[in-house]
C-alpha positions in Angstrom: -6.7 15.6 -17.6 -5.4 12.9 -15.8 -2.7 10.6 -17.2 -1.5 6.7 -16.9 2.4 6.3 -17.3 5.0 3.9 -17.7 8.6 4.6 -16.2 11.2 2.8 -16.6 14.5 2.8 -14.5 17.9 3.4 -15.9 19.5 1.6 -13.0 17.6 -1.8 -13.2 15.7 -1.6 -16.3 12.2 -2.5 -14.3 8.6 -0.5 -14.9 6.6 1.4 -12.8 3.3 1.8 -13.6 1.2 5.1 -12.0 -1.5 8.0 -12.4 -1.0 11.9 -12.0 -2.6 14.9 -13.0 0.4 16.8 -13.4 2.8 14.0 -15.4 6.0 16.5 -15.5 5.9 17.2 -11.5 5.3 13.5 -10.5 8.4 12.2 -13.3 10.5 14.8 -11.0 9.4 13.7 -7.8 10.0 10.1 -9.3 13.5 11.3 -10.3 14.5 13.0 -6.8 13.6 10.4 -4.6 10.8 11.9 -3.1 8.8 8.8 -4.1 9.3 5.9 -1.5 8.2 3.1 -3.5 10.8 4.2 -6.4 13.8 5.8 -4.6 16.1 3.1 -4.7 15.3 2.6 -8.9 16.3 5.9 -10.3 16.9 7.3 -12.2 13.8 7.1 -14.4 12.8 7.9 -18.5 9.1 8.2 -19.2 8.4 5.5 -21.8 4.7 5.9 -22.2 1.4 7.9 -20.8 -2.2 8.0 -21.7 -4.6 10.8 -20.9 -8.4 10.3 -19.9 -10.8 12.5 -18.8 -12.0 11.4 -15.6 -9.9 9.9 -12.8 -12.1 6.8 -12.5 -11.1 6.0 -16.1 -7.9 6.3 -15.6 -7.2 4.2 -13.1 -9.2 1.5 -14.1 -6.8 1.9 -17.2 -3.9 2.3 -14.8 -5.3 -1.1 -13.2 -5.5 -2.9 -16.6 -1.7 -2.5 -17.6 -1.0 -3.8 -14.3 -2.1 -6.6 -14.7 -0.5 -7.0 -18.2 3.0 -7.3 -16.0 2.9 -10.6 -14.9 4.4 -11.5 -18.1 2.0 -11.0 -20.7 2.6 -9.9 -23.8 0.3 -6.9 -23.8 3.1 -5.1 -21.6 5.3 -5.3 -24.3 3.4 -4.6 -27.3 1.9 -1.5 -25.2 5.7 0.1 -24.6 7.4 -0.9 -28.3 
């Protein structure tokens, strides 16, 4: 299984959108700085995560709520 998740940071409130096979170990990595793109944002709460079969799917899925940032309303609907 591979899985699409939303983060969200405790210290500034923004998302981070990503893909993992193994959620739980990439939330931690997320969470001790060991990600350079979110180091300076933690710490992180896991606010939502779909799982697909296939990695393609996934991050075409993982692409889609990306592009629902930009201040859409699907981002919002998709975390409530």
């Amino acid at each position: 299984m591979v899985n699409v998740y939303v983060l969200q940071s405790l210290k500034d409130q923004g998302y981070y959108i990503g893909i993992s096979k193994d959620l739980n170990k990439r939330l931690e990595k997320h969470n001790r700085g060991r990600v350079h793109s979110t180091r300076n944002r933690r710490p992180f709460k896991l606010i939502y995560k779909e799982e697909f079969d296939s990695y393609m799917l996934a991050r075409l899925r993982e692409k889609e709520i990306k592009s629902y940032k930009g201040g859409n309303n699907k981002f919002r609907e998709l975390i409530v």
